[in-house]
N, C-alpha and C positions, 0 to 999 in steps of 0.2 A: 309212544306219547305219554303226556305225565298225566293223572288224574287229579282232579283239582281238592281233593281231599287222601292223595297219597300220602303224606306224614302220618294220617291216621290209620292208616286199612291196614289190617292184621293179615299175617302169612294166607294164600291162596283167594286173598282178594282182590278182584270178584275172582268169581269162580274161572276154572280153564275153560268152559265149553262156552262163555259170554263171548255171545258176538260183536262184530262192530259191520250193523248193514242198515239201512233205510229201513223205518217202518212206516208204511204208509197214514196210517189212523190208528192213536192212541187217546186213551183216556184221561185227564187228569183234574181232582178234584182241589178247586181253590177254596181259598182263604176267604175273600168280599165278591161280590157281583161281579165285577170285573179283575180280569188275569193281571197280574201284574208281577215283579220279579220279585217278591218274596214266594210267590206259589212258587220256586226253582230251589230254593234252598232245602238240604236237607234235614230229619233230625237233630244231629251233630248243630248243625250251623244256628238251627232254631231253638237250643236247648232244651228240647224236647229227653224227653227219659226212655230210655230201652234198655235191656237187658243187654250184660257183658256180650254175650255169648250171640247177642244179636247185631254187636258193631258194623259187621260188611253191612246187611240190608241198611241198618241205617243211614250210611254213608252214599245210599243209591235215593234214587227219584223212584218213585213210586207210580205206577202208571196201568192204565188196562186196555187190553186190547178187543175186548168187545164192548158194544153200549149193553146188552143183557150183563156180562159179567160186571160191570159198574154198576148198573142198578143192582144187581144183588149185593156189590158190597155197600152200596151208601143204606141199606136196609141190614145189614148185617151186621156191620161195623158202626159201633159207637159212636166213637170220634166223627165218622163222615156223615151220618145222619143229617139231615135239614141244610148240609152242604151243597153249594153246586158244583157242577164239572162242565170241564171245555174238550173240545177235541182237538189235536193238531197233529204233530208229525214229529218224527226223529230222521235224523241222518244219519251218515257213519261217520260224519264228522264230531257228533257229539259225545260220544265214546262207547261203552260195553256195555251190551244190555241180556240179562237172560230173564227169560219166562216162562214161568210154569202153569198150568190151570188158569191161563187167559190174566197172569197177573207179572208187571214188567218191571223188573228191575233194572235201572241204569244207572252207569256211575260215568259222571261227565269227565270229562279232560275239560284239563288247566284254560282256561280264557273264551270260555264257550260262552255263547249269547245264546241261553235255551228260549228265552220268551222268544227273541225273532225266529228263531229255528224253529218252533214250535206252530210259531203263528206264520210260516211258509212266508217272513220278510228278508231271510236272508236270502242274500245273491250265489 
């Protein structure tokens, strides 16, 4: 499968041990009150600033897989402070995801609809 920001991912990205399987309940902190498809875009696409050396992650969605490990980061984390979050779902259609310490990196393939996948509308 191609990933929808393969032109940019640098040698061994994502990593080899990223899977591609259903996750049932994941976390993701949006942008306004309601979800909408810029919360799916990543860094890269938002011009957002990261470090060289940080290019793979940015090039992934950002996600958590517990509600504790989400409240600790929206208390921890800067940027996500005073933010909210949704919960929904991944599939393995949406592409490779690895996670460390309840925190989920995924990098989508090319012509993924994450809001409907997310929000359990697709078929």
């Amino acid at each position: 499968m191609v990933f929808k920001s393969q032109a940019d991912m640098p040698e061994q990205c994502p990593p080899s041990d990223a899977k591609e399987n259903n996750v049932g309940e994941v976390y993701r902190f949006i942008e306004n009150d309601d979800i909408e498809e810029i919360d799916f875009l990543n860094h890269k696409e938002r011009n957002k600033s990261y470090p060289p050396h940080k290019t793979c992650e940015a090039l992934a969605l950002s996600f958590f897989t517990t509600l504790e490990a989400t409240k600790r980061a929206g208390k921890r984390i800067k940027g996500l402070r005073n933010k909210k979050f949704v919960v929904g779902q991944i599939t393995s259609e949406c592409g490779r995801h690895h996670t460390i310490n309840n925190h989920l990196n995924l990098w989508l393939y090319k012509d993924v609809d994450m809001l409907k996948i997310f929000l359990g509308e697709e078929n």
